[in-house]
PDB file of the backbone (N, CA, C, O) and the ligand in Angstrom, with CONECT records:
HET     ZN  A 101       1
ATOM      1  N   UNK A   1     -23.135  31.778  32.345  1.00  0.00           N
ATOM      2  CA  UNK A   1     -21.829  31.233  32.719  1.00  0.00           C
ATOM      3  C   UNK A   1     -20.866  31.278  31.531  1.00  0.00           C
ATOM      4  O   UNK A   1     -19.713  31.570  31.848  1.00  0.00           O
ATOM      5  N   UNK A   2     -21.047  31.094  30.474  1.00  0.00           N
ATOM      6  CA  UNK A   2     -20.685  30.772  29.298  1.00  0.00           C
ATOM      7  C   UNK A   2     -20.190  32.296  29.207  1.00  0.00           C
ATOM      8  O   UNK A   2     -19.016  32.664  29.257  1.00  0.00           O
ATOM      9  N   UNK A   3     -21.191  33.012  29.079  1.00  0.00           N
ATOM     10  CA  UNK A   3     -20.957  34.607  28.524  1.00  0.00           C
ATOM     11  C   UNK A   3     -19.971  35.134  29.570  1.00  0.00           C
ATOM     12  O   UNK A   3     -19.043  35.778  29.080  1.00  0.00           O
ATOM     13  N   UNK A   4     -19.965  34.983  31.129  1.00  0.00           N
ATOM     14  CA  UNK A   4     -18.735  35.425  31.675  1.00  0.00           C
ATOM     15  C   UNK A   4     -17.776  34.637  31.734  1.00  0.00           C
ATOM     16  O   UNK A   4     -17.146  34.992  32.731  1.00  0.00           O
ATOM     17  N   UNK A   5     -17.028  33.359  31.052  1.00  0.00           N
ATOM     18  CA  UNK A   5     -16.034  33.073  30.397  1.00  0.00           C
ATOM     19  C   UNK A   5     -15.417  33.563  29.332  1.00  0.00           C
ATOM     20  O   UNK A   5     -14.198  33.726  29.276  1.00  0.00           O
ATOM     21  N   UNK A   6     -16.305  33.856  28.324  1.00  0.00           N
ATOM     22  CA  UNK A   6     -16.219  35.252  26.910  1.00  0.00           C
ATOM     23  C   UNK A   6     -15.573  36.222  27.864  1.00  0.00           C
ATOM     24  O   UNK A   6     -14.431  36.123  28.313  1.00  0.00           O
ATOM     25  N   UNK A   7     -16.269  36.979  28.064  1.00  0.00           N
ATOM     26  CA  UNK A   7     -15.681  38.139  28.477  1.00  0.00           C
ATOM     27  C   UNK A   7     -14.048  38.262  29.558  1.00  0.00           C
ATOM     28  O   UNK A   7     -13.200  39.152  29.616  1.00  0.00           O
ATOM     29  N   UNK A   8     -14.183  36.776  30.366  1.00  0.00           N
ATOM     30  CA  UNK A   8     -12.963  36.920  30.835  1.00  0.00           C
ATOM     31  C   UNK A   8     -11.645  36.729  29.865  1.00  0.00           C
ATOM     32  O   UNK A   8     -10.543  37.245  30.049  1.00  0.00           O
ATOM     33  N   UNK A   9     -12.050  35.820  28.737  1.00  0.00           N
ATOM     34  CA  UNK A   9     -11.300  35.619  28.031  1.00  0.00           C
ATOM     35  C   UNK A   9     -10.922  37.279  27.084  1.00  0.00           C
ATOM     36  O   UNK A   9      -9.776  37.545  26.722  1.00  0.00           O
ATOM     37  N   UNK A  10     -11.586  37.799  26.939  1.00  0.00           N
ATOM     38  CA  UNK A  10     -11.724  38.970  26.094  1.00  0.00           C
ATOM     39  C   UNK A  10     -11.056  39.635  26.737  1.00  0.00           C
ATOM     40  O   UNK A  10     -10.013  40.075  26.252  1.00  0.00           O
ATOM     41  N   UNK A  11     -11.428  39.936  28.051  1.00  0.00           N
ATOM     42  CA  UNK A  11     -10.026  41.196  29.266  1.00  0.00           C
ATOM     43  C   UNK A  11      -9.224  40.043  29.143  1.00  0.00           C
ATOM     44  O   UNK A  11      -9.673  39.669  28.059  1.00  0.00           O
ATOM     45  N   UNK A  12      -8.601  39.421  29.356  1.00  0.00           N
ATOM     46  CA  UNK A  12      -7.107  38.369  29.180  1.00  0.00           C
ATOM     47  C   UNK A  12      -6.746  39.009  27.638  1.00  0.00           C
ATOM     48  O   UNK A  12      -5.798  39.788  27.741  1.00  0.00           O
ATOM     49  N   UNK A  13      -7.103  38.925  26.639  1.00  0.00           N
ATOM     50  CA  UNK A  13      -6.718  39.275  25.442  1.00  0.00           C
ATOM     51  C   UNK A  13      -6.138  40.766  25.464  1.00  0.00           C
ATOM     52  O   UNK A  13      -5.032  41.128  25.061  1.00  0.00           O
ATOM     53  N   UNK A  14      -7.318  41.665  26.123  1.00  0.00           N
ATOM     54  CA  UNK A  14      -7.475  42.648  25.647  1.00  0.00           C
ATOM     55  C   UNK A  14      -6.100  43.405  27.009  1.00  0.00           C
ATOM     56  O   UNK A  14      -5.555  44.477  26.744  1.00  0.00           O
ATOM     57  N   UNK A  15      -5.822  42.788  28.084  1.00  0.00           N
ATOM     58  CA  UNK A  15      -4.578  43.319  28.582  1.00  0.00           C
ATOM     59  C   UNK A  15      -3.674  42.502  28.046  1.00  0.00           C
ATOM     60  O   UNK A  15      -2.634  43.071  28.378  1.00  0.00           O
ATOM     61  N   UNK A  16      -3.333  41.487  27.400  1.00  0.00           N
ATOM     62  CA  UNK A  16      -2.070  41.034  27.028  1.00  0.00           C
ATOM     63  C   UNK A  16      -1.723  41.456  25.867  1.00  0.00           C
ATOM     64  O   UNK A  16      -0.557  41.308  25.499  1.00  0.00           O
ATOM     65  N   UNK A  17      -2.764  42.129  24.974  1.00  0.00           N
ATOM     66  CA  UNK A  17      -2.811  43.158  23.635  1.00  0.00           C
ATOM     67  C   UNK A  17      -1.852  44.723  24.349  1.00  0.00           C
ATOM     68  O   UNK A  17      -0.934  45.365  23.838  1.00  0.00           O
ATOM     69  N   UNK A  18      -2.529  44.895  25.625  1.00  0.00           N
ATOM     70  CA  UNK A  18      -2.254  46.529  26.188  1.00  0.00           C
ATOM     71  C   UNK A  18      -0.438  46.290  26.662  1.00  0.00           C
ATOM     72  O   UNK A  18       0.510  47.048  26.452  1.00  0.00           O
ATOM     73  N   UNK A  19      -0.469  45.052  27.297  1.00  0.00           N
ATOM     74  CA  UNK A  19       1.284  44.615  27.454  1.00  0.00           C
ATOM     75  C   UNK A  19       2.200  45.008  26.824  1.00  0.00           C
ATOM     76  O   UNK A  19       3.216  45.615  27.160  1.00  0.00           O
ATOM     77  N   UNK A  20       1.709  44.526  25.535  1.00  0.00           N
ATOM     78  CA  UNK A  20       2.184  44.143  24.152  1.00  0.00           C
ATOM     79  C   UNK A  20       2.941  45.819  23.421  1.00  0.00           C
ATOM     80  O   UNK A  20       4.072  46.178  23.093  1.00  0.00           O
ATOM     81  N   UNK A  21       2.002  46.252  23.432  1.00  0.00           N
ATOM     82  CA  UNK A  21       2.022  47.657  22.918  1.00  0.00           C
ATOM     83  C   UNK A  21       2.671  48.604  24.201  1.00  0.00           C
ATOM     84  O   UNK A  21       3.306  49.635  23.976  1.00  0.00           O
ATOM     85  N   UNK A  22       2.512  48.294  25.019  1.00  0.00           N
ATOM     86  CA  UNK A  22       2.691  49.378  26.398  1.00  0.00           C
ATOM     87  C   UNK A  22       4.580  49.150  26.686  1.00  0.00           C
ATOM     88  O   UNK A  22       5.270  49.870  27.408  1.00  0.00           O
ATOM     89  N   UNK A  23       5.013  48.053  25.951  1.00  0.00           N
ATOM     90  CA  UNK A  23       6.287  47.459  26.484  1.00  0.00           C
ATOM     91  C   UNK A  23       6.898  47.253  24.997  1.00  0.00           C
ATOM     92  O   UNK A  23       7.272  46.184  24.513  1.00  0.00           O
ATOM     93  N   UNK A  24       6.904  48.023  24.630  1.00  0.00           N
ATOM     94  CA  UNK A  24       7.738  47.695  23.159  1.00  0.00           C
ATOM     95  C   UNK A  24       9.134  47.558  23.192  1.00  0.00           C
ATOM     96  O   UNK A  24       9.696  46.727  22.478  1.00  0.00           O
ATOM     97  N   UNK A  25       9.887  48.471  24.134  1.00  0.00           N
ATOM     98  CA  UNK A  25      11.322  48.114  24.733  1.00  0.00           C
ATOM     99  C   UNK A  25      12.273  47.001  25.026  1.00  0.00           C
ATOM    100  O   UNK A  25      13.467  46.757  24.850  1.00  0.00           O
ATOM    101  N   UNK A  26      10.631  46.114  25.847  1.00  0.00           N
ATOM    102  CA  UNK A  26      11.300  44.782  25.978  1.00  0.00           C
ATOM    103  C   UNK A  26      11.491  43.947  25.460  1.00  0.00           C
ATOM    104  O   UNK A  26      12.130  43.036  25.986  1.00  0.00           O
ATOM    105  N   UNK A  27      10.848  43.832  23.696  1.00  0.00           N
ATOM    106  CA  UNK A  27      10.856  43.489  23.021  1.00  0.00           C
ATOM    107  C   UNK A  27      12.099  44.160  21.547  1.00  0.00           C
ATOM    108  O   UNK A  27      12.634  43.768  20.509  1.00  0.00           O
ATOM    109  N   UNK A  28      12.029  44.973  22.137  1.00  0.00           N
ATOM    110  CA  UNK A  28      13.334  45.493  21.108  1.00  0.00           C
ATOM    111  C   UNK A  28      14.149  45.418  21.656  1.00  0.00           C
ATOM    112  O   UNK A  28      14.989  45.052  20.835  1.00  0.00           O
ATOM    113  N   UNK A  29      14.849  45.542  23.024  1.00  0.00           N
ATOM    114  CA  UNK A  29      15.983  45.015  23.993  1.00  0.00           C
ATOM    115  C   UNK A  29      16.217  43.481  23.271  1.00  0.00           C
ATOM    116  O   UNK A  29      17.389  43.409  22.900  1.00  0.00           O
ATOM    117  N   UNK A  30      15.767  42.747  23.090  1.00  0.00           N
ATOM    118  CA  UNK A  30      15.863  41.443  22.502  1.00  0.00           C
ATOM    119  C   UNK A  30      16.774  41.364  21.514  1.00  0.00           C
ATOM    120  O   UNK A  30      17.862  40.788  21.502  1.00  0.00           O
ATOM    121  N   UNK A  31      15.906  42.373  20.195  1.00  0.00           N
ATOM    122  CA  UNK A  31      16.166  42.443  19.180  1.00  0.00           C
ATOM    123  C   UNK A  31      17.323  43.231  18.860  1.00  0.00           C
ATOM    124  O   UNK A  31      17.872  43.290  17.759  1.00  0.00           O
ATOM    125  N   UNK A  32      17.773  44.067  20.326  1.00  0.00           N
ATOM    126  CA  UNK A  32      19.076  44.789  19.751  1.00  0.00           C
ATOM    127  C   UNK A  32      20.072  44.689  19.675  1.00  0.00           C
ATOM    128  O   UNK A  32      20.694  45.642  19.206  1.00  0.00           O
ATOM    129  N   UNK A  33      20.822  43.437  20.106  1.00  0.00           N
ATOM    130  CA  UNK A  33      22.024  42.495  19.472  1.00  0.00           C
ATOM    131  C   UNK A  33      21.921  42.690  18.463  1.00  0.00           C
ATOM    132  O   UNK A  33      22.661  43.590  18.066  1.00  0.00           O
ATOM    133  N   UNK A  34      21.174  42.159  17.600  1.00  0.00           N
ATOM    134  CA  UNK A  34      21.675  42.098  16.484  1.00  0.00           C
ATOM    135  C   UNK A  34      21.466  43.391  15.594  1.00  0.00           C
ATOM    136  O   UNK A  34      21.670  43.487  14.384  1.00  0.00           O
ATOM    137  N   UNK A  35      21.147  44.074  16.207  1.00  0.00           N
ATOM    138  CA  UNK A  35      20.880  45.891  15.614  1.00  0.00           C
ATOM    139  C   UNK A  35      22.351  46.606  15.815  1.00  0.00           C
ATOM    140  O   UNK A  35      22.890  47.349  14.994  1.00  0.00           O
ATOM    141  N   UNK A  36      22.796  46.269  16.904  1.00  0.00           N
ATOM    142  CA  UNK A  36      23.589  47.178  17.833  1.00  0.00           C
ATOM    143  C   UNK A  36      25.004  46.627  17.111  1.00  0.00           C
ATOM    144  O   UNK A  36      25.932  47.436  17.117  1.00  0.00           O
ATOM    145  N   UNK A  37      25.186  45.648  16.647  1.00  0.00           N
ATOM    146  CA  UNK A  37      26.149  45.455  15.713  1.00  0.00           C
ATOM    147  C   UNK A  37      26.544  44.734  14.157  1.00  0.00           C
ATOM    148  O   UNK A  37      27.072  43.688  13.780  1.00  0.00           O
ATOM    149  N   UNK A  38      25.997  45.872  13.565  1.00  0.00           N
ATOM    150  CA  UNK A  38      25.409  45.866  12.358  1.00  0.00           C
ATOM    151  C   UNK A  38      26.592  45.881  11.553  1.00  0.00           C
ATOM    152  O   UNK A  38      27.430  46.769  11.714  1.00  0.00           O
ATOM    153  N   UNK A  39      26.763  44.797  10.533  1.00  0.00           N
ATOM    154  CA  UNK A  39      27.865  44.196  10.100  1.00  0.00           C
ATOM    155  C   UNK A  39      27.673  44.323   8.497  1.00  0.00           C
ATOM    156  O   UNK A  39      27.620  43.298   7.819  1.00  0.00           O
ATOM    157  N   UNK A  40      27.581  45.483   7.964  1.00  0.00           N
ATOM    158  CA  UNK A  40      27.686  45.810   6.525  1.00  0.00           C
ATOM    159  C   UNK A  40      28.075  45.161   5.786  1.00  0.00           C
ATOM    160  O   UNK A  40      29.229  45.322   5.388  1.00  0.00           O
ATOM    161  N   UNK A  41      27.150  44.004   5.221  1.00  0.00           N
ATOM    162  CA  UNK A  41      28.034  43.367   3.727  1.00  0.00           C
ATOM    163  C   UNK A  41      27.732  43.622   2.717  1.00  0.00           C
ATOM    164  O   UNK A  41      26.633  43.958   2.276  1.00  0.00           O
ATOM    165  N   UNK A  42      28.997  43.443   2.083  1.00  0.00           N
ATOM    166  CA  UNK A  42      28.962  44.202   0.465  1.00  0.00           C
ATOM    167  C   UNK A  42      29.970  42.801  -0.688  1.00  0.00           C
ATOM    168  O   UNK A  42      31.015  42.274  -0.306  1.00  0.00           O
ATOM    169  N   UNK A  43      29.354  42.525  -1.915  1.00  0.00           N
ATOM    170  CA  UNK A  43      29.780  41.671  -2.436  1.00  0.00           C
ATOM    171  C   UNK A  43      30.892  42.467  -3.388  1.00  0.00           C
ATOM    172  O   UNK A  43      30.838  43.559  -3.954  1.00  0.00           O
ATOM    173  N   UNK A  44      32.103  41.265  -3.304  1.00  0.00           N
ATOM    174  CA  UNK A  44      33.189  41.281  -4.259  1.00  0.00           C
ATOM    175  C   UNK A  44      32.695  41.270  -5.670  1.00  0.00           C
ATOM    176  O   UNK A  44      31.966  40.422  -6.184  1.00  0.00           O
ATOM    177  N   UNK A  45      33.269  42.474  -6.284  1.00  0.00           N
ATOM    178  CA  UNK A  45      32.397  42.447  -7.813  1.00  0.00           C
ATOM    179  C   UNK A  45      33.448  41.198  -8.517  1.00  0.00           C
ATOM    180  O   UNK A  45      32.944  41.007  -9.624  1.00  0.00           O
ATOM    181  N   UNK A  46      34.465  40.424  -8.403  1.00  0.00           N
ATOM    182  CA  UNK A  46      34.910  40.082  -8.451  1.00  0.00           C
ATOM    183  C   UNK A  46      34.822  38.445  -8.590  1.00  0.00           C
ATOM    184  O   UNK A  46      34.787  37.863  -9.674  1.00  0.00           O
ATOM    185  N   UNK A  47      34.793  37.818  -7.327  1.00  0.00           N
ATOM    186  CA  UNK A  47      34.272  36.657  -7.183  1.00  0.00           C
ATOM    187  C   UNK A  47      32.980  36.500  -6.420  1.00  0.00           C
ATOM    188  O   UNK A  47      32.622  35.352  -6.157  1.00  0.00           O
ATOM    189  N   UNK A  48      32.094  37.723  -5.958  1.00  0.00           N
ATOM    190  CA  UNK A  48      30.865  37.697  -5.309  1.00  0.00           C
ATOM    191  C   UNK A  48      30.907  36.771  -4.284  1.00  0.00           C
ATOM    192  O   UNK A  48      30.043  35.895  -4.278  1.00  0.00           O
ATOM    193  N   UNK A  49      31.842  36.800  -3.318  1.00  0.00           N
ATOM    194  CA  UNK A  49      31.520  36.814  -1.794  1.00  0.00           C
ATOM    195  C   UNK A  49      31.295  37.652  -1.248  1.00  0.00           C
ATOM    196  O   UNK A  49      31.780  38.733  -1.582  1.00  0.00           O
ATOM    197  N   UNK A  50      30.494  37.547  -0.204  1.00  0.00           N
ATOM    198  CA  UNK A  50      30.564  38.791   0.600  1.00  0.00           C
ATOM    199  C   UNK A  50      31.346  39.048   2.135  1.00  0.00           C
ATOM    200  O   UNK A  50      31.452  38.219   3.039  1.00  0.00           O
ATOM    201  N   UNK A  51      31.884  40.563   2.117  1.00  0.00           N
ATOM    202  CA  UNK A  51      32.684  40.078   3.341  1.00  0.00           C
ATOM    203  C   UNK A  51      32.230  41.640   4.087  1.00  0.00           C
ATOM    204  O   UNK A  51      31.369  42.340   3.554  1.00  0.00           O
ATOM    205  N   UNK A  52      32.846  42.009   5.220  1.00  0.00           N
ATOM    206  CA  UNK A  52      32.022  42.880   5.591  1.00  0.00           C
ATOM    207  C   UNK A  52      32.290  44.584   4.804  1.00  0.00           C
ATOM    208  O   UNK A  52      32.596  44.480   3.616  1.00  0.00           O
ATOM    209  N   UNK A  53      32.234  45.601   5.164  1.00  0.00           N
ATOM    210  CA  UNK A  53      32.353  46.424   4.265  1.00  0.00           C
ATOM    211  C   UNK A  53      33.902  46.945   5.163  1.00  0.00           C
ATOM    212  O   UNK A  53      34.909  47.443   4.661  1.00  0.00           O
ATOM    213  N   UNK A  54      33.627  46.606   6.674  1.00  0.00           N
ATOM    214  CA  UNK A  54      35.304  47.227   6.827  1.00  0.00           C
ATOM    215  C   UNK A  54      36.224  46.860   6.110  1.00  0.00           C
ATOM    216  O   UNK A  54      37.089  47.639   5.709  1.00  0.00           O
ATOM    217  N   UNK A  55      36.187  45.302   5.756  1.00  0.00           N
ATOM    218  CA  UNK A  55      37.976  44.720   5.442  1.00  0.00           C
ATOM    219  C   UNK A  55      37.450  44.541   3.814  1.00  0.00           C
ATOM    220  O   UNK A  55      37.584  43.498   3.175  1.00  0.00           O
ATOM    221  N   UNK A  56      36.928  45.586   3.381  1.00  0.00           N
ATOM    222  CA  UNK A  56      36.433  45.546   1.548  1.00  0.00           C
ATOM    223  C   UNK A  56      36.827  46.891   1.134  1.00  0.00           C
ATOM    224  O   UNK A  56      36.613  47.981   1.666  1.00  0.00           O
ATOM    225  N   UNK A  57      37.517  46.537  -0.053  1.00  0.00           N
ATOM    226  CA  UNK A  57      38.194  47.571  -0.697  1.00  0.00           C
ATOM    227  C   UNK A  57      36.990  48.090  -1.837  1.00  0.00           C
ATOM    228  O   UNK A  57      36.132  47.357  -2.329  1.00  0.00           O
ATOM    229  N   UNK A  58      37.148  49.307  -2.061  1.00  0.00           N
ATOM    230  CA  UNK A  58      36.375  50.328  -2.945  1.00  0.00           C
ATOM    231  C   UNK A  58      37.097  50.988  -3.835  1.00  0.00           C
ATOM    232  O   UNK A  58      38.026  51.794  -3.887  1.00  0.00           O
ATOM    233  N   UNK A  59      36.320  50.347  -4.572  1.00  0.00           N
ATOM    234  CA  UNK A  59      36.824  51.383  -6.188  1.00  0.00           C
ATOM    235  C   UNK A  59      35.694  51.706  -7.608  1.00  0.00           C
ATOM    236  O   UNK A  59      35.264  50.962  -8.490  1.00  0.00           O
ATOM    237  N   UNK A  60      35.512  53.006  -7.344  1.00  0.00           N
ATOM    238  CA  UNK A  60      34.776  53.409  -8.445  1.00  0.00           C
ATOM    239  C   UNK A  60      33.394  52.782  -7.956  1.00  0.00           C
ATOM    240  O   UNK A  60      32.870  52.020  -8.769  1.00  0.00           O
ATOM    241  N   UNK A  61      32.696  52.996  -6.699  1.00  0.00           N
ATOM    242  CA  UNK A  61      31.957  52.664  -6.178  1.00  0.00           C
ATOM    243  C   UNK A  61      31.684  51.044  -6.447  1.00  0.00           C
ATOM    244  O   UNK A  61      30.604  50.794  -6.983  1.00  0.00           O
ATOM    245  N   UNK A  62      32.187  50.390  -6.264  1.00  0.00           N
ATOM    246  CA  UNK A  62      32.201  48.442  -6.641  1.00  0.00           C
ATOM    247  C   UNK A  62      33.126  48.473  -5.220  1.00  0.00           C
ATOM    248  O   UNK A  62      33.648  49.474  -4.728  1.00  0.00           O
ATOM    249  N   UNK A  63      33.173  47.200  -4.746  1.00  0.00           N
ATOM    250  CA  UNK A  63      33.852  46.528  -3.858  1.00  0.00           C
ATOM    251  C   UNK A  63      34.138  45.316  -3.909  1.00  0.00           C
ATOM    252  O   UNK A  63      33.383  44.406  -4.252  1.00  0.00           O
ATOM    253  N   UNK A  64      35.486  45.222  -3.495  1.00  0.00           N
ATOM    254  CA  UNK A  64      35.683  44.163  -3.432  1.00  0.00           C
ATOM    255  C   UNK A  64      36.649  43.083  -2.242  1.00  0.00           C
ATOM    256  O   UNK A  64      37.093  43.644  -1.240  1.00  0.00           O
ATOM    257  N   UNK A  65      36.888  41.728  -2.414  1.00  0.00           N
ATOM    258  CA  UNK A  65      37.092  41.031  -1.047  1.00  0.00           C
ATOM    259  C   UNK A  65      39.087  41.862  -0.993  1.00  0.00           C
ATOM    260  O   UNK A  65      39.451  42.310   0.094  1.00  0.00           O
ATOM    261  N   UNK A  66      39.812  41.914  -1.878  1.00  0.00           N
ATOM    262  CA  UNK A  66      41.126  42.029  -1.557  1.00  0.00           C
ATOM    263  C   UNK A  66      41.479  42.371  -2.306  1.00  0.00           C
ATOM    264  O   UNK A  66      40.878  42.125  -3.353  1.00  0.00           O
ATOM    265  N   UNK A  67      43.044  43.418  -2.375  1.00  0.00           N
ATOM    266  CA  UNK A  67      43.889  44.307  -3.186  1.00  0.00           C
ATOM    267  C   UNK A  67      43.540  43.183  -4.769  1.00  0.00           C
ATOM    268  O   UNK A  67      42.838  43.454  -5.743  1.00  0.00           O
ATOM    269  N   UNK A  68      44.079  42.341  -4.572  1.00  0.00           N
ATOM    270  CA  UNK A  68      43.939  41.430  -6.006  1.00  0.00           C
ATOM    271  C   UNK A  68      43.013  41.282  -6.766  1.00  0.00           C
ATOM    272  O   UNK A  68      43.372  41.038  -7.918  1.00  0.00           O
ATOM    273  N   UNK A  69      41.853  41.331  -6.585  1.00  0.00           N
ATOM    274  CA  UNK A  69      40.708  41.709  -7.183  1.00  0.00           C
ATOM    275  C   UNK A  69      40.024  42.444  -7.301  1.00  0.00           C
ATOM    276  O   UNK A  69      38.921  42.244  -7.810  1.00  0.00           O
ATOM    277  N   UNK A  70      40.610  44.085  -6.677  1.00  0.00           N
ATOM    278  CA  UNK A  70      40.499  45.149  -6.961  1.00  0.00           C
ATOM    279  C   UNK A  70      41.310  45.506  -8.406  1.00  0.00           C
ATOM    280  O   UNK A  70      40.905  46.240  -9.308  1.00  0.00           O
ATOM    281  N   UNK A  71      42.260  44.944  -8.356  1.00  0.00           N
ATOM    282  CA  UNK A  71      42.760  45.565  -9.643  1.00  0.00           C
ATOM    283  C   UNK A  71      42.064  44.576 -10.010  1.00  0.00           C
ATOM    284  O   UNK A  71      40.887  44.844  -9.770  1.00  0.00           O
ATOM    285  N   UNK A  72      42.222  43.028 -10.713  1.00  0.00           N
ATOM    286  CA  UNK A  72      41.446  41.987 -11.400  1.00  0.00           C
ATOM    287  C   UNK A  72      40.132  42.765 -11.982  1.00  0.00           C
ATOM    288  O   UNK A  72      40.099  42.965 -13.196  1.00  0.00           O
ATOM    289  N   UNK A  73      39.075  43.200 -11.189  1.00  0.00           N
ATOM    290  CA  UNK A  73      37.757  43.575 -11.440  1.00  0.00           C
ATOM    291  C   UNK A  73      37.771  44.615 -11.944  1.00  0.00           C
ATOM    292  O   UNK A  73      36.803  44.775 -12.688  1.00  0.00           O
ATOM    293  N   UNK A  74      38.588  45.619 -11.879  1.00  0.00           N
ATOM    294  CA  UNK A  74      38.996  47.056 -11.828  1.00  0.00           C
ATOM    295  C   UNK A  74      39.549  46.873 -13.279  1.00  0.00           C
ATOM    296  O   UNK A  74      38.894  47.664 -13.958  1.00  0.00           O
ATOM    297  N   UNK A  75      40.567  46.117 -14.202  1.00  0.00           N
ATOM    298  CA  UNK A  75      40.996  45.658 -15.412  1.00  0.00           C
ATOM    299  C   UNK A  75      39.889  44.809 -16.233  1.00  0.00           C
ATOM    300  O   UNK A  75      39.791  44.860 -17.459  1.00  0.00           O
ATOM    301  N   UNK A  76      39.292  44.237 -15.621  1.00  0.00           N
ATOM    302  CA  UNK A  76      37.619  43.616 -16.327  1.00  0.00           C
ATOM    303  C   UNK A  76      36.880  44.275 -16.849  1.00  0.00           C
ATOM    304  O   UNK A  76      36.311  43.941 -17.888  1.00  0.00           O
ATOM    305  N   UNK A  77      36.707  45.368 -16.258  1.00  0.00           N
ATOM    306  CA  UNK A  77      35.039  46.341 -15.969  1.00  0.00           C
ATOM    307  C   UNK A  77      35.899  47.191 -17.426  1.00  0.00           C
ATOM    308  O   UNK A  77      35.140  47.466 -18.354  1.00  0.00           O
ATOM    309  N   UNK A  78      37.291  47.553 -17.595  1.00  0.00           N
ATOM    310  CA  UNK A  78      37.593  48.892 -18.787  1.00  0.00           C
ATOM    311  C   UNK A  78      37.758  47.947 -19.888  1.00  0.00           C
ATOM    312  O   UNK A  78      37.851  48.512 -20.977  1.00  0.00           O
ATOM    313  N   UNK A  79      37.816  46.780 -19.919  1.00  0.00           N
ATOM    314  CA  UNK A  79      37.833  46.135 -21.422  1.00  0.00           C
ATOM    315  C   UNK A  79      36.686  45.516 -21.936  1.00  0.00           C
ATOM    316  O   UNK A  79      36.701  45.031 -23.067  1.00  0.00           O
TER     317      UNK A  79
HETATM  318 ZN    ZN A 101      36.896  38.614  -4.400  1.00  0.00          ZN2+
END
């Protein structure tokens, strides 16, 4: 009795293991909010916030939060 409780328990495992793997979709469907809009941040060399990389200015590969601390950081970094 004992031993065919084991084993039922073992097929319960062993298809909710086969689920698992057989359905990976539905499990990345989950996860793809937050994949699907992937929000690049990059820190202000400046005052090191970070903001996203659209509304961040680049210079001389550094970024930063706004025109003003593009030059600011940009006049730092040559002296
Ligand atoms: Zn800044």
């Amino acid at each position: 009795m004992f031993r065919l409780l084991f084993w039922i328990a073992v097929i319960f495992a062993a298809f909710w293991l086969w689920r698992r793997f057989n359905r990976p979709a539905v499990s990345k469907a989950q996860e793809k909010p937050s994949e699907a809009n992937p929000q690049p941040m990059v820190r202000c060399e400046q005052c090191g916030i970070h903001v996203p990389r659209q509304n961040a200015l680049s210079k001389d590969s550094q970024w930063f939060c706004s025109q003003a601390h593009l030059e600011q950081g940009h006049s730092g970094s040559e002296q």
